[in-house]
C-alpha positions, 0 to 999 in steps of 0.5 A: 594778439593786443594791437597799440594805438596812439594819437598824433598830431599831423601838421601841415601849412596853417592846418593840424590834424589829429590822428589816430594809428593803430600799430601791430603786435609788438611781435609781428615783423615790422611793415614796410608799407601803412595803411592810411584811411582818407575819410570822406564826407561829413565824417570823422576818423571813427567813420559811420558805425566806427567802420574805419576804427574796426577797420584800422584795428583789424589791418593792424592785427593783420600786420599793417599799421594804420593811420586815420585821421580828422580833417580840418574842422571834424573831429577833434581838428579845429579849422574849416572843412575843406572840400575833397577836391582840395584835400591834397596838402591834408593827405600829404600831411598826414602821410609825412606825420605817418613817416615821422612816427614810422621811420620804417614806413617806406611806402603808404595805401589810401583807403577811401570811401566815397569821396574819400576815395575819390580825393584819393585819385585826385592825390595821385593825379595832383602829387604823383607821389611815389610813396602811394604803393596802392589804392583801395577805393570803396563806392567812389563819388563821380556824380554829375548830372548825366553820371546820376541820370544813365545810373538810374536808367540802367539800375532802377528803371530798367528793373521797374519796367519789369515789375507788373506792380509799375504798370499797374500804378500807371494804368489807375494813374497812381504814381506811374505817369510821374515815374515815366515822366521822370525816366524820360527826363533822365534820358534826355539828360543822358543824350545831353552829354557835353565833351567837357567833363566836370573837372574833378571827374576829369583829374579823378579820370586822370589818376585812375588811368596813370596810377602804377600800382594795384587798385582794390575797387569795391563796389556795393549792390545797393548803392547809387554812388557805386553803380555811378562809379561803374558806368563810368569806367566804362565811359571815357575819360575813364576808359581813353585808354586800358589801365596801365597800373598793375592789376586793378581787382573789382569786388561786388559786396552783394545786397551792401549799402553804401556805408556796409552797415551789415555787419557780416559785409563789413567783415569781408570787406575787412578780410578781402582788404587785408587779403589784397594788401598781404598779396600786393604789398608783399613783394614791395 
């Protein structure tokens, strides 16, 4: 099947955008429900190792039509980089050119990595958008400074107090001691936890625990960002109270990086992605 891509520009209050969809087989039945990729960090739309380009191309030949688009100032859209906590016109934009170019479009995904995914939450805390049918979140960006130092106690330290190699550093004064002064500062940044939360991981929280709809949250083994992600949802404010969206389904991506270079993850990552839209959207 030959997937139709075309450019578009998404405009928005002293800001444009350039954009790319990637449109199904003329002969698939037309969706209701797109998929719109927010790319986070010093990315454009293709992403790192074209990953949102093979990803786009790949949901569309599975029937969802796909937008993903520059920022301000990446790419090809001229302007200021924002920051992801200030991105909520951007993706407002972006979905609003989506629906034009689509009339049929009644209901959009956000696909983010990062702080792609983390803008996503801080989009449905700020908008509450009822076009925002799912999220699909990859290795979100929750980072503080206790979030950073209670990830590196239990998915580094802990595995290098069991290595005979550490101890053997230690004992001839070889690294060791700067390794163990550097575990006890991250524990005393740990039992530094303050009541206050930094705010963007207080309206990241915030649209977690309100979003309605399915989350798709995957994680990679081999990614700090990640492993943040997951102690914290298991902390408050993340967990002030069970989730009340429809399903929120977590996927391990075993020994992937934070960006799934391999190219063998980046297929599954793919087909888990087209798998859960097939299941969740199709009853919307």
């Amino acid at each position: 099947m030959t997937i139709n891509e075309k450019a578009l520009w998404l405009h928005g209050e002293g800001f444009d955008m350039l954009g790319i969809v990637s449109l199904p087989p003329a002969s698939t039945p037309a969706q209701r429900t797109g998929v719109v990729i927010v790319v986070g960090g010093a990315q454009y739309r293709a992403g790192s190792h074209r990953q949102f380009t093979q990803l786009a191309r790949f949901l569309a030949e599975g029937g969802f039509p796909v937008l993903r688009f520059d920022l301000p100032g990446m790419g090809d859209s001229p302007g200021e980089l924002p920051s992801f906590e200030d991105t909520a016109p951007h993706i407002a934009a972006a979905i609003d050119g989506f629906q034009r170019q689509h009339p049929g479009l009644e209901r959009v995904v956000l696909w983010g990595l990062c702080d792609g995914a983390s803008a996503s939450l801080l989009y449905v805390d700020a908008t509450h958008d009822p076009r925002i049918a799912g999220l699909a979140l990859l290795n979100p960006w929750v980072r503080s400074e206790v979030s950073l130092a209670r990830a590196r106690v239990k998915h580094y330290y802990r595995r290098r107090l069991l290595e005979g190699d550490f101890w053997r550093k230690l004992l001839t004064g070889k690294l060791g001691l700067v390794a163990l002064m550097d575990l006890q500062g991250a524990l005393k940044r740990m039992a530094s936890t303050r009541p206050a939360v930094p705010s963007f991981q207080t309206r990241m929280a915030a649209g977690w625990n309100g979003f309605q709809g399915p989350i798709l949250l995957a994680l990679s083994e081999l990614d700090l960002t990640a492993n943040e992600f997951n102690e914290a949802v298991k902390n408050a404010p993340f967990r002030k109270k069970p989730p009340v969206n429809d399903g929120i389904q977590t996927v391990q991506l075993r020994l992937a990086d934070h960006t799934i270079s391999n190219n063998q993850t980046r297929i599954e990552l793919e087909r888990i992605t087209l798998e859960w839209l097939a299941e969740k959207m199709e009853s919307r």
